[in-house]
N, C-alpha and C positions, 0 to 999 in steps of 0.2 A: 768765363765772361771776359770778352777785349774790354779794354778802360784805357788805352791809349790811343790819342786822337790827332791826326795835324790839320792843318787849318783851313784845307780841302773838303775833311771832313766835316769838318764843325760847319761849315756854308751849307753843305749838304743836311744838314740835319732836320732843316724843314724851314721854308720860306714862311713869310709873315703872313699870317691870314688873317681874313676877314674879321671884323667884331660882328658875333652872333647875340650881341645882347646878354643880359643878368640871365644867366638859367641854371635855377639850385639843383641841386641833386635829384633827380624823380628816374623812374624807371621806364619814361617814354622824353622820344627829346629829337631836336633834327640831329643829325649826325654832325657831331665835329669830324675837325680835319684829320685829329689822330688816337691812337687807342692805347691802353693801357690795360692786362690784365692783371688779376688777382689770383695765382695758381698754387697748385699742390705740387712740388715734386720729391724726389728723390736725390739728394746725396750719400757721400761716402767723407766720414770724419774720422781719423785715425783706425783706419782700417776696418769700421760700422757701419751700417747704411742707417741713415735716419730720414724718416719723411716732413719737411719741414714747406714752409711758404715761398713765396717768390712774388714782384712786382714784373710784369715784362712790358717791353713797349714793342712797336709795331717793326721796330729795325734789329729785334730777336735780344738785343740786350736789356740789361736790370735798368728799369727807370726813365727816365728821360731827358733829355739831351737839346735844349731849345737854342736855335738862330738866334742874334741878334732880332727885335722889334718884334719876336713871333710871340703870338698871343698865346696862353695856355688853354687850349682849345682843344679838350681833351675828353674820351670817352671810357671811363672804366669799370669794365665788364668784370663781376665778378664770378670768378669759375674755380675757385677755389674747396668747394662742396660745405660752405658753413658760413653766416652770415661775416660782412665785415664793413669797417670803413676806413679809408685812407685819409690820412692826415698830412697837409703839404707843408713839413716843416721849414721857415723861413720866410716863408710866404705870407703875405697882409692881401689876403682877398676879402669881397665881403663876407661877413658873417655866417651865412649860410652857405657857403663853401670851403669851411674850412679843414672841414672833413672830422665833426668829431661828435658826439652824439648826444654827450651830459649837457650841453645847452638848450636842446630842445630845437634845433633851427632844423637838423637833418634825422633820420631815421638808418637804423642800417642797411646795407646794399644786400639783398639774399642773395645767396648763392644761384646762379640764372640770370640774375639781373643784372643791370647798370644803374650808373649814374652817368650826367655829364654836368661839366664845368667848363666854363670859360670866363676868364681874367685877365686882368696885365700882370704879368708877373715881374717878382721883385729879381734882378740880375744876379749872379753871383753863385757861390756854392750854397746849396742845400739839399733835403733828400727829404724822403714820403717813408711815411712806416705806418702801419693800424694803428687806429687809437681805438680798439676792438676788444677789451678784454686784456689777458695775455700775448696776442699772437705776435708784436712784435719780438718778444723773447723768442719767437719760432722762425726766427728771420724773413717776415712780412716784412720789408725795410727795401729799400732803394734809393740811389742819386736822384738829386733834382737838378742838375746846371743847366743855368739861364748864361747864355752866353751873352758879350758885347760887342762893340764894332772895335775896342781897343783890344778887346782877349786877340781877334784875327788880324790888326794889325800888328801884335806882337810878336809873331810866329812862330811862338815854341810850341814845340810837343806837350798836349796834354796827359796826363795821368790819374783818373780818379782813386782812391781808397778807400772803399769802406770796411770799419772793424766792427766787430759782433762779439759778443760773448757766447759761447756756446753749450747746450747741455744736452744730455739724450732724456731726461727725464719731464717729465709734466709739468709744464711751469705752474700749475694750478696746485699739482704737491708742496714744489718751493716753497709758494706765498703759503700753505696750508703748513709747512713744516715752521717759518719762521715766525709766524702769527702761534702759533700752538708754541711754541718755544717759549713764549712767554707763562705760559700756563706753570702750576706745580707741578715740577717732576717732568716740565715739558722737555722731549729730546728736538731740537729745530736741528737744520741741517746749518746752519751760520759757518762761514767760514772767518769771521770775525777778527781779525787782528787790532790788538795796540800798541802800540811803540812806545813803552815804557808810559808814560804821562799822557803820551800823544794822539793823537786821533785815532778813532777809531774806521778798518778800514773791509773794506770785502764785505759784506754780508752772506756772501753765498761763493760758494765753489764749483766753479764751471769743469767740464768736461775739457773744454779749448777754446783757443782765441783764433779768430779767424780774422784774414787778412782778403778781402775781396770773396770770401767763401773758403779760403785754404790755409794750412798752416804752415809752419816752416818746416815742416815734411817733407812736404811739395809745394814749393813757393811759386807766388807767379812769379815769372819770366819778362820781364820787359825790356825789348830792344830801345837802345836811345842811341845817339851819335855819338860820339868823340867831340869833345867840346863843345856840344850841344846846351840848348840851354831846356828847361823843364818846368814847365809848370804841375805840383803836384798838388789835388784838389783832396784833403783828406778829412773823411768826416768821421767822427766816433758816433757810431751807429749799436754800442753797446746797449744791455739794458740796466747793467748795473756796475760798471768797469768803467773809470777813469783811466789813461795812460804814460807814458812816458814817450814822448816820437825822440828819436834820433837817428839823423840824417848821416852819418859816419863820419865826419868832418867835410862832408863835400860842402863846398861852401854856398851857404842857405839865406835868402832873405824872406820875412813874414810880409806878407801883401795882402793881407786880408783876414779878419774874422769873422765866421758867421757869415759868409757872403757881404760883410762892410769891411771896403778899404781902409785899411791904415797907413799912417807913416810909415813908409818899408823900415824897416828893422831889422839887421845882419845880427844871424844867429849862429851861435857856435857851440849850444850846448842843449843837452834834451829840452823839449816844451811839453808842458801841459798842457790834455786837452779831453774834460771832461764829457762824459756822455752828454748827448744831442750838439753838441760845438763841434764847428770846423774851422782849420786851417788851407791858407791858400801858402804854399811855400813858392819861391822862384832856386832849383838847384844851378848851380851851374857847374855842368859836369867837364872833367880834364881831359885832356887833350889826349892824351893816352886809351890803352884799351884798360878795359877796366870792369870791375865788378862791384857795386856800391849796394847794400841793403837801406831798405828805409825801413825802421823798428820800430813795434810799439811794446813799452812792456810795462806788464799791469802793475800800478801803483802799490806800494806794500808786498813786490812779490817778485819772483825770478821769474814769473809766467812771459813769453814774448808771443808774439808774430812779426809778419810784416811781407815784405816783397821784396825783387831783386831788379834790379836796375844794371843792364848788361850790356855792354858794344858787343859787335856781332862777335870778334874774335877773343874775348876774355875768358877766362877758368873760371866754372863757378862753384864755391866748394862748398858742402854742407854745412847748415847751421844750426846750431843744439835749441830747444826748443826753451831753455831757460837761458838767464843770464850769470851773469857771474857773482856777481850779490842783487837781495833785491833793491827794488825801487823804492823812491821816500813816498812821502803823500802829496799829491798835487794838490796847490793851493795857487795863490795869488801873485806869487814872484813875478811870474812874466806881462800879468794884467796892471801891473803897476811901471810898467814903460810903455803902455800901448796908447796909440794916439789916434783917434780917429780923423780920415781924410776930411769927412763931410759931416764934422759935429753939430750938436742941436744948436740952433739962433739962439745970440743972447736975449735972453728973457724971464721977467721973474718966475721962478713956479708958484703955481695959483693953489695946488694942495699936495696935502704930505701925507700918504700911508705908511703907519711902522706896520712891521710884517716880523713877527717871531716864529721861526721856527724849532719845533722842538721835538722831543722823543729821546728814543733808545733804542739800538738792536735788543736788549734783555728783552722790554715789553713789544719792540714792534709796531709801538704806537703814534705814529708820526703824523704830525699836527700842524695849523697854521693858524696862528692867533688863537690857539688852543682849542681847536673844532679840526674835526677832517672833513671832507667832502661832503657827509650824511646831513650832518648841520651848520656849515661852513658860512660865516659872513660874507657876503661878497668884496669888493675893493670896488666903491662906490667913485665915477667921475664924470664930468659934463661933457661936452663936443667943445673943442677948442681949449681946454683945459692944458697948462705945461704942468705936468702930474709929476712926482718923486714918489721914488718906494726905501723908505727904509728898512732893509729884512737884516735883522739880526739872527744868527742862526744860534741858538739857544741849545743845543746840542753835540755831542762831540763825534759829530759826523758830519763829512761836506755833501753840500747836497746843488745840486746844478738845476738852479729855478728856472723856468722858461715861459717866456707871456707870449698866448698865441694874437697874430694879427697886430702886430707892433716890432719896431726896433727899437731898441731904448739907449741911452751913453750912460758907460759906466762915470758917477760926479766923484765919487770916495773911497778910499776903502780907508778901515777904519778910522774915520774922521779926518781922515789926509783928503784934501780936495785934489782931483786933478781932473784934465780934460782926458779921460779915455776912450775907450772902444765904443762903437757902433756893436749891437748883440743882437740877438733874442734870448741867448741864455748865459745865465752868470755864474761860476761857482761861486755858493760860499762857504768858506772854512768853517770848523768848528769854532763855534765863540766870538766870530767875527762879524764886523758890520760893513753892511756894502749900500750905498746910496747909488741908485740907475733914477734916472728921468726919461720920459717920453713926453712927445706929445698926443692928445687925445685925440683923433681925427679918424678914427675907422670906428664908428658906432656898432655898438649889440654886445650881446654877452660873450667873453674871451677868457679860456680856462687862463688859470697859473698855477703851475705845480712843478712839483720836482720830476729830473728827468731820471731820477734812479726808480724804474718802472715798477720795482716792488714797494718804494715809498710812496710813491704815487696811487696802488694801488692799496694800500693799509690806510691812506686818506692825507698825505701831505697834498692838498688840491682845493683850490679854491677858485674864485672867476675876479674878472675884473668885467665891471655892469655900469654903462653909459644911464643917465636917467635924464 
C-alpha cells in the first residue's frame, strides 16, 4: 500500500462534486462519482498466509483519499462474499448513513450488492472499518482523509499509518474463549496483565502488530527529503491494543486529534493513542541523510511495529520486533495539555448523563450503566441541547468510548476542569472520571460504546436517542 502523498497528489485525488441529495444506503442508486469496495484477499504475516478483509478505493489504494470541498459521494460495492457494513469513523452524517446496523436506520450490504452515500464530510484524519460482527478484527478497516485547502497550502509530504492488531485465529473463538473464561473451570485465552496494583491490560494475545499491513520484519520503506518537513496521519485501527508512538527524537509537534485541530504542542517523548483515536504529527526531518523509525509499541508490553522514514542515501538497519522493556499503560498524561483549536461556545449545559462503566476480564461482563446492549438504556437528549456525559469507569480496565455522529470537548478529567480536545473518542482510565460535552445538533439514534471491539461486543454499547 503507497501512503505517502505530496500536494500534487492530493489536488488529484478528486475534484468536488456535485450534491446528489440524502440517499441512504439501498442496493439501487444513481451512481456517485467514486467507489469503494469491500474485498477478500490474501496476505502473508510472519512467514503465513492468512485470508483476511480489505476496504479499496477506485485509485487501487486502502480507503479514501478526498480534495478539499469534495463531497463524500461514494459507492460501496460489497464483494467480499459475506454480508457487511461499513462504518465512517469520524464522520457526523445523517443518521442513516452512518454505516451501522443496531439502530435500525440501515440493513446490511450482501455480498453482490451496494450501497451509496453522499455527504459533506467532516476534514481531517479518519478511517471506515465494519461495524459487521467481528470483521474489523479481520482487518475490514481503512483511512478516511478529508483533506483542506490549508493541508495543500502547507506543502509537506504526507504519510498515513494505520495499526492493527493481528491474529490467525477466528475472532468468534476469541470472544467465545474470553466470555467462556469466565465460566468454572473456564480456560479463556486472556492475555491479561497487571502491574502490580495497576490496571489491568491486554486481554487477548495477538499473533502481530501491524504497521500499514507489515511488521517490523519487513517494514514500510518511506522515502522523504533531507530537511523535509512531514506530516504523519496516524490512526490506531487496532481492535483491542492501545500504543505507545515514538517518533525517535526527530523533532515532533501534535496538530490534531481525532481529525480536530489543537493548540500545536512540541513533543519529545512517546504519546498515547488508544484504539479508534488518531494523531496528526508535523516531523521535521534533519538536514542530513538519515534513517528515522516511527514506533508503536503495545502498552503493558515489548510487542512493537511501525515504519521507516528514509532519504534516498541512508543505511537502513534492522529492527527487533520487541522493545527493550515494556510499555506502561496509556492513560491521560498527554490529554491533560491538550487544547482544542475550535472549542465548544460558551454556554450552559442544559443536561448531564453519568455513564458508569464497569466489568472484568475474570467475568467478561462489560456493562454501561449496568445493562449491555441486549437491554441497555439509551442516553436520552433534545435538538439543540449543550449535553455533558460523565463516564466514570468503574473498572480496572481503560476503555476508549466513542459517540458516533458527534465531536464532543474533552471539560475534566477527574474533576480538574480544563478546555481540552475536540474527539469522537476518549480514553478512560481505570477508576477515572472524565466529563466531554457536545452539542446536540445531528438528530436520530447514535451508538456509544467502547472501542475495545471484544467489550463492545460482550455488551459495553449503548446509544444516544434524540426525542
Amino acid at each position: 500500500m503507497t501512503i505517502s502523498f505530496s500536494r500534487r497528489q492530493i489536488l488529484s485525488a478528486g475534484a468536488a462534486t456535485g450534491a446528489l441529495g440524502f440517499l441512504p444506503p439501498a442496493t439501487s442508486f444513481a451512481a456517485p462519482a467514486r467507489h469503494l469496495r469491500a474485498v477478500k484477499r490474501a496476505i502473508e504475516v510472519n512467514g503465513k498466509a492468512a485470508s483476511m478483509y480489505a476496504i479499496e478505493g477506485d485509485d487501487g489504494l486502502d480507503g479514501a483519499r478526498l480534495a478539499p470541498g469534495e463531497r463524500f459521494a461514494f459507492s460501496l460495492q460489497n464483494s467480499c462474499g459475506t454480508p457487511t457494513i461499513i462504518h465512517w469513523h469520524g464522520q457526523t452524517p445523517p443518521v442513516a448513513q452512518d454505516g451501522v446496523t443496531a439502530t435500525g436506520y440501515e440493513q446490511p450490504i450482501a455480498s453482490g450488492a451496494a450501497a451509496a452515500y453522499d455527504y459533506a464530510p467532516r476534514p481531517g484524519t479518519h478511517w471506515m472499518h465494519s461495524h459487521f460482527g467481528l470483521q474489523e478484527q479481520q482487518l475490514m478497516a481503512a483511512p478516511l482523509i478529508v483533506h483542506t485547502a490549508e493541508d495543500l497550502r502547507a506543502d509537506t509530504q504526507e504519510v498515513t499509518l494505520l495499526l492493527h492488531d493481528f491474529t490467525f485465529k477466528d475472532p468468534a473463538e476469541i470472544l467465545s474463549s474470553l466470555t467462556t473464561a469466565s465460566a468454572p473451570g473456564g480456560m479463556g485465552m486472556m492475555g491479561g496483565m497487571s502491574m502490580g496494583n495497576g490496571p489491568d491490560l491486554n486481554d487477548v494475545d495477538f499473533d502481530a502488530y501491524l504497521a500499514n499491513g507489515r511488521t517490523l520484519d519487513d517494514p514500510q520503506i518511506v522515502q522523504v527529503e533531507r530537511g523535509g518537513q512531514m506530516r504523519l496521519r496516524l490512526i490506531n485501527g487496532a481492535t483491542a491494543t492501545a500504543f505507545w508512538i515514538d517518533t525517535g527524537g526527530v523533532p515532533t509537534k501534535l496538530l490534531a486529534v481525532d481529525g480536530d485541530a489543537v493548540q500545536p504542542l512540541d513533543i519529545s517523548a512517546p504519546m498515547p493513542v488508544a484504539q479508534g483515536q488518531r494523531l496528526d504529527l508535523l516531523l521535521a526531518l534533519p538536514a542530513g541523510e538519515g534513517a528515522y523509525p516511527v514506533l508503536a509499541q503495545r502498552e503493558g508490553d515489548v510487542a512493537r511495529t511501525g515504519l521507516i522514514l528514509a532519504t534516498p542515501a541512508a543505511k537502513i538497519l534492522k529492527l527487533s520486533l520487541q522493545a527493550d522493556r515494556p510499555a506502561g499503560a496509556c492513560g491521560v498524561s498527554l490529554e491533560a495539555y491538550l487544547q482544542a483549536q475550535a472549542p465548544l461556545g460558551n454556554r450552559p449545559i442544559d443536561r448531564v448523563h453519568r455513564v458508569v462503566l464497569a466489568g472484568s476480564m475474570a467475568a467478561y461482563d462489560w456493562t454501561i450503566n449496568g445493562k449491555t446492549w441486549k437491554n441497555h438504556d439509551p442516553l436520552l437528549v433534545k435538538q439543540g441541547e449543550r449535553v455533558a456525559l460523565d463516564i466514570f469507569n468503574h473498572s480496572m480496565m481503560a476503555h476508549p468510548m466513542h459517540l458516533h455522529g458527534h465531536h464532543f470537548q474533552v471539560l475534566a478529567i477527574n474533576g480538574h476542569p480544563l478546555s481540552g480536545a475536540m474527539r469522537d473518542t476518549v480514553l478512560v482510565p481505570p477508576m477515572a472520571l472524565m466529563r466531554i460535552a457536545f452539542d446536540a445538533n445531528n438528530p436520530g439514534r447514535w451508538l456509544f460504546h467502547c472501542h475495545n471491539l471484544y467489550h463492545m461486543a460482550a455488551g459495553m454499547m449503548t446509544e444516544l436517542r434524540y426525542v
